[in-house]
C-alpha positions as CSV (number, residue, x, y, z in Angstrom):
1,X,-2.2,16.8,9.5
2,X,-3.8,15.7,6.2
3,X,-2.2,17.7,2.9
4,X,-5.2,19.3,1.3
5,X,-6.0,19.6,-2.1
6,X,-7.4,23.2,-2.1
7,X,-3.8,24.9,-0.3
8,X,-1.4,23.5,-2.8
9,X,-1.6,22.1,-6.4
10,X,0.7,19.3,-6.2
11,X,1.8,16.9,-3.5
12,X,4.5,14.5,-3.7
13,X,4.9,11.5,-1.8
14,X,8.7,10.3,-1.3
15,X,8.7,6.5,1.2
16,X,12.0,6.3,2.2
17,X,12.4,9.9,2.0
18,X,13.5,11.0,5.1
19,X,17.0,10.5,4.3
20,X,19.7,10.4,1.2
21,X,19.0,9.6,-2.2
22,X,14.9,10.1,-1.1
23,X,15.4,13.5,0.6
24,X,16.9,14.9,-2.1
25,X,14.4,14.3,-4.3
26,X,12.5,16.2,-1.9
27,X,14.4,18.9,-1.9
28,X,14.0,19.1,-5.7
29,X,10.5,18.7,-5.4
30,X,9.9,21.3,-2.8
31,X,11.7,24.2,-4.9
32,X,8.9,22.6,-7.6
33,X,6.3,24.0,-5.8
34,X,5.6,20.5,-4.2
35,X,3.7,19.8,-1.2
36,X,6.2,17.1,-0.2
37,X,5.9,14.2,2.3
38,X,8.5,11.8,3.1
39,X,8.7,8.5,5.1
40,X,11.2,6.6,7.7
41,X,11.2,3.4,9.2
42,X,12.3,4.2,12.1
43,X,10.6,6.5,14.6
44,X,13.8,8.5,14.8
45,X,14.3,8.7,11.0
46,X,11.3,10.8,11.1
47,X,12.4,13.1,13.9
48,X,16.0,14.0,12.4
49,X,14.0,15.5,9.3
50,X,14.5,19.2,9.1
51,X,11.4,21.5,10.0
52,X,11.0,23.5,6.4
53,X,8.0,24.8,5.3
54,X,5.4,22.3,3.1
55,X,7.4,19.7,4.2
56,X,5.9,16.6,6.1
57,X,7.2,13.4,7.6
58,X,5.5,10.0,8.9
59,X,6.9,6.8,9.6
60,X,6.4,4.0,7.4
61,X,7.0,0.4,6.4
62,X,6.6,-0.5,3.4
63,X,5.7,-4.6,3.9
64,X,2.8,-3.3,6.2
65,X,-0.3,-2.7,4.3
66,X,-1.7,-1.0,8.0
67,X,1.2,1.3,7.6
68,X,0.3,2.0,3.9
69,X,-3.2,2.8,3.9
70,X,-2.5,5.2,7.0
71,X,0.3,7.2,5.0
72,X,-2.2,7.6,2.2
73,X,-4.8,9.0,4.4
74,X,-2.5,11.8,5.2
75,X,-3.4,13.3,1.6
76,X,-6.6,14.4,0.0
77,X,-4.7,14.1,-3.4
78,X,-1.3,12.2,-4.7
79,X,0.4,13.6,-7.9
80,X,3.7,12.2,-7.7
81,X,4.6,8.8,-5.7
82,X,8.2,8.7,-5.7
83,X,9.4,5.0,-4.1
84,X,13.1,5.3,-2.4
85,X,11.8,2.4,0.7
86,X,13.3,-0.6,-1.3
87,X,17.1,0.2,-0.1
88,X,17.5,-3.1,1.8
89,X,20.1,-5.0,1.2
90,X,22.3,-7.7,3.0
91,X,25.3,-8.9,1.5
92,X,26.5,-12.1,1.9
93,X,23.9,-12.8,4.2
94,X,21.5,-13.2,1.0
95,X,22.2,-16.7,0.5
96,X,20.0,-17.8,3.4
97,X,16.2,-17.6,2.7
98,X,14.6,-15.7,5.4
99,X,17.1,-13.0,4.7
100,X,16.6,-13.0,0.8
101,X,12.5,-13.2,1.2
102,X,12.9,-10.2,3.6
103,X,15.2,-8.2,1.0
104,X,12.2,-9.1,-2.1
105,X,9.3,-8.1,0.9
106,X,10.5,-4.5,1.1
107,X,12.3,-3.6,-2.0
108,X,10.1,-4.7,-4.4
109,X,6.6,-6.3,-3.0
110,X,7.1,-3.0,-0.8
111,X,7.3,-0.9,-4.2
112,X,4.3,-2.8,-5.6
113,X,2.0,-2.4,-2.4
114,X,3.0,1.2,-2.5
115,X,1.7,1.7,-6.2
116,X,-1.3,-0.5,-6.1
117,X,-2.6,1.6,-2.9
118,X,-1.6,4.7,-4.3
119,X,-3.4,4.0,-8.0
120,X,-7.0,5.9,-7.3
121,X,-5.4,9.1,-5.9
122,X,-2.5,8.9,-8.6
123,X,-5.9,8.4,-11.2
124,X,-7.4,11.2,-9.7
125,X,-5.2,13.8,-9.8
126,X,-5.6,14.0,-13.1
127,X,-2.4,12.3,-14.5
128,X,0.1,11.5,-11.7
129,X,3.4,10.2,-11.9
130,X,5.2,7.2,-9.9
131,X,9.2,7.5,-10.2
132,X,10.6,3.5,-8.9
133,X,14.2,3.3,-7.6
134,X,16.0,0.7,-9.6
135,X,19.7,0.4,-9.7
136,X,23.0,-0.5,-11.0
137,X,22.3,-4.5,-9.8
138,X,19.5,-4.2,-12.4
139,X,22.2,-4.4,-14.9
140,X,24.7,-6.3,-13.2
141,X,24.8,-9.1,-11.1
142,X,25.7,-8.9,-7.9
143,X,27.4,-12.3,-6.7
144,X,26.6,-11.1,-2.7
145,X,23.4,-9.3,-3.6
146,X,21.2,-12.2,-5.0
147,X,18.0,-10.6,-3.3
148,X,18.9,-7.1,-3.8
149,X,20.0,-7.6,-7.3
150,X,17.0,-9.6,-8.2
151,X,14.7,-7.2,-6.2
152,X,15.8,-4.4,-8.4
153,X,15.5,-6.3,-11.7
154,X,12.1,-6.9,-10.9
155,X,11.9,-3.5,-10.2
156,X,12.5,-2.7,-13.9
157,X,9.8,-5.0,-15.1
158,X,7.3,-3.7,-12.5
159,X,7.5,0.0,-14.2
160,X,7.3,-1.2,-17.5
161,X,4.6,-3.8,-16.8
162,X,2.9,-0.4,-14.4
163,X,3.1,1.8,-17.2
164,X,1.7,0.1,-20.1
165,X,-1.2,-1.3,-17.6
166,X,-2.1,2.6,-16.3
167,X,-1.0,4.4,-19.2
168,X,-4.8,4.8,-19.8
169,X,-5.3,6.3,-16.1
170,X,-2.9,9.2,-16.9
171,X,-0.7,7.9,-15.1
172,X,3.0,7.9,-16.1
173,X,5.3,5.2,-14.2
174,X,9.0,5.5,-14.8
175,X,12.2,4.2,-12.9
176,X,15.5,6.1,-12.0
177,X,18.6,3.6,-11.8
178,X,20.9,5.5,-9.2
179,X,24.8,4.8,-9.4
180,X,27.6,5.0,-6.4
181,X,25.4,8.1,-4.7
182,X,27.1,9.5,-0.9
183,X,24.7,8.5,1.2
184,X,25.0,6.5,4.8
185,X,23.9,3.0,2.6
186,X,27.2,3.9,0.6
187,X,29.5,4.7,3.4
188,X,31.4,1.5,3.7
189,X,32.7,1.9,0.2
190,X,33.6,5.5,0.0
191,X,35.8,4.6,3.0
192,X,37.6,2.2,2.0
193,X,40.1,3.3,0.1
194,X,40.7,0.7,-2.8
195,X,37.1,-0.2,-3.2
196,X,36.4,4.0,-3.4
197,X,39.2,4.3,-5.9
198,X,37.8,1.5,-8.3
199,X,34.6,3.0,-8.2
200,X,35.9,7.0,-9.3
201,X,38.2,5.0,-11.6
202,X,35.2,2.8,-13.4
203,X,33.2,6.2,-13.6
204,X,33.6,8.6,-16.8
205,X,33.0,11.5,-14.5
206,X,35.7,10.7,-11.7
207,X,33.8,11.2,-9.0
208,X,30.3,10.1,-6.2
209,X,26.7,11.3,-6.8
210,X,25.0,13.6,-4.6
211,X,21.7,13.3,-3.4
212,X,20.7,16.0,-5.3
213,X,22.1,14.8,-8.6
214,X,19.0,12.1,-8.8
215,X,16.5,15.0,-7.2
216,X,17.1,17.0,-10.3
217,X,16.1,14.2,-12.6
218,X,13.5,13.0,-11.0
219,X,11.6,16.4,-10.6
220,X,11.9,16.4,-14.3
221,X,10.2,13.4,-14.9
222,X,7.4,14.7,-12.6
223,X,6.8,17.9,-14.6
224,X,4.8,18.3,-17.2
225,X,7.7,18.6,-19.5
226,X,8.0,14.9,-19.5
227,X,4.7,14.0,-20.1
228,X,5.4,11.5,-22.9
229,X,7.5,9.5,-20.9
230,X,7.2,6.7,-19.6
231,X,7.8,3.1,-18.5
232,X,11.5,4.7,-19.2
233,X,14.4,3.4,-17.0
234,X,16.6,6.7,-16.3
235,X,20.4,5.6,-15.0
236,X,22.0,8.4,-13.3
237,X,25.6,7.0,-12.2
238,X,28.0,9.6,-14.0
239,X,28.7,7.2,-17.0
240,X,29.0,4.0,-15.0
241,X,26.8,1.6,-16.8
242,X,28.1,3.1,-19.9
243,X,31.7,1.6,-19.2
């Protein structure tokens, strides 16, 4: 069912959404007053998200402009493009080439093809925002994570380069750099028990992220309270790049 303009005043779109780090942006959004769809890849992604009221969900990928243009249609407007799709990552298994194209395909041409379709109902809506999701391997190198690391760098320059180029659209484009967050991406880590103690040990605030820790943040940057931000790269990692 589209999302039209005339029953709510803002609608959020979260890819990747329908799960971790992206639902919980959702959740922020929604107590915002958001109309709020979110995205899986998976057709049963989709299906495990809870029924709640203004609350949407549509399967999605990213590399698929098809995909794209058919999530899009869903809305009559876009205020706020929030892009959590580009979570791919591989390990070890970066090195070979097919592997690290696929990584660069979704996490950051994915982020890219997302914001160029979404431009003209961002412009539109009067002065809408796009949040990217960089992360900690945009700051650090990650010696198993070559595609994932330099996915997320590029992310970085792809908001900056976004918001200077659409700052005269209205529309702000800003990047949140999560840190160790508990989600099912993380859960290898948190259970093993030296790598989860060096993590809590190398962060100021002794402990994981939430979900809802980086939803609180980002509805911020959506609201009207930050409306002279942007091309800003937010980390939110309890005091771990700071180290």
């Amino acid at each position: 069912m589209s999302v039209k303009s005339a029953e709510y005043t803002k609608v959020a779109l979260i890819t990747g959404g329908a799960r971790g780090i992206g639902f919980g942006i959702g959740e922020a959004l929604l107590l915002d007053g958001y109309e709020v769809i979110v995205t899986g890849l998976s057709s049963d992604e989709v299906a495990a998200v809870p029924d709640r009221k203004h609350l949407s969900a549509y399967q999605l990928d990213v590399t698929d402009a098809a995909s794209v243009r058919s999530v899009l249609s869903k809305c009559d407007r876009l205020d706020a493009l929030i892009n959590c799709a580009g979570m791919i990552i591989r390990g070890g298994a970066e090195y070979d080439m097919d592997a690290f194209k696929k990584v660069i395909d979704v996490n950051l041409t994915g982020t890219m093809r997302m914001c160029v379709s979404a431009r003209d109902k961002l412009a539109e809506s009067g002065g809408g925002v796009v949040i990217n999701t960089a992360s900690m391997l945009s700051i650090f190198g990650g010696p198993l994570t070559p595609a994932y690391s330099a996915s997320k760098g590029g992310v970085v320059q792809l908001t900056k380069s976004l918001a200077v180029a659409w700052a005269a659209d209205g529309i702000r484009v800003n990047a949140i750099a999560p840190g160790w967050i508990e989600t099912e991406l993380t859960k290898g880590a948190r259970e093993d028990a030296l790598r989860n103690k060096a993590i809590i040990d190398r962060t100021p605030m002794k402990r994981w992220g939430l979900p809802n820790d980086i939803g609180g943040v980002v509805a911020h940057l959506c609201s009207d309270t930050a409306r002279f931000i942007t091309g800003a790269v937010i980390p939110i990692d309890g005091g771990y790049s700071a180290v």
